[in-house]
N, C-alpha and C positions, 0 to 999 in steps of 0.2 A: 504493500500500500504506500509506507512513505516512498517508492523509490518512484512512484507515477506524479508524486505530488508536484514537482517542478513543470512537469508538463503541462498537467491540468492548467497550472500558471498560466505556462506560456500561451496555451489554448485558450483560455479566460483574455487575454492582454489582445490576443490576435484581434478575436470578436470584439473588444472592445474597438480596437484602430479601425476597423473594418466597417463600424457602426458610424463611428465619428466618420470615415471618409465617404457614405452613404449621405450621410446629415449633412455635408460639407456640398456634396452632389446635387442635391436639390436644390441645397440652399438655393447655389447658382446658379440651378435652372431656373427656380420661382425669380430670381433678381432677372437673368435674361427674359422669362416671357412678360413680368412686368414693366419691363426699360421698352420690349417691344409695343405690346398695349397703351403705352403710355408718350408713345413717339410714333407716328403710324408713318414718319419718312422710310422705317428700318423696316416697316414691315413687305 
């Protein structure tokens, strides 16, 4: 058991960055389709 523990870690940390760079992905997607909606030169 303890010798899995570090992984479990590392696996836990992956999903963590993984989430953040999803959350990070939209963000900028919702900021691009609003700068477009909100500027109709770009559209």
């Amino acid at each position: 058991q303890p010798v899995f523990a570090p992984y479990r870690d590392k696996i836990k940390m992956n999903n963590k960055r993984q989430q953040d760079y999803a959350g990070q992905l939209s963000y900028e997607y919702i900021k691009v389709q609003s700068a477009a909606v909100s500027d109709p030169i770009h559209r």
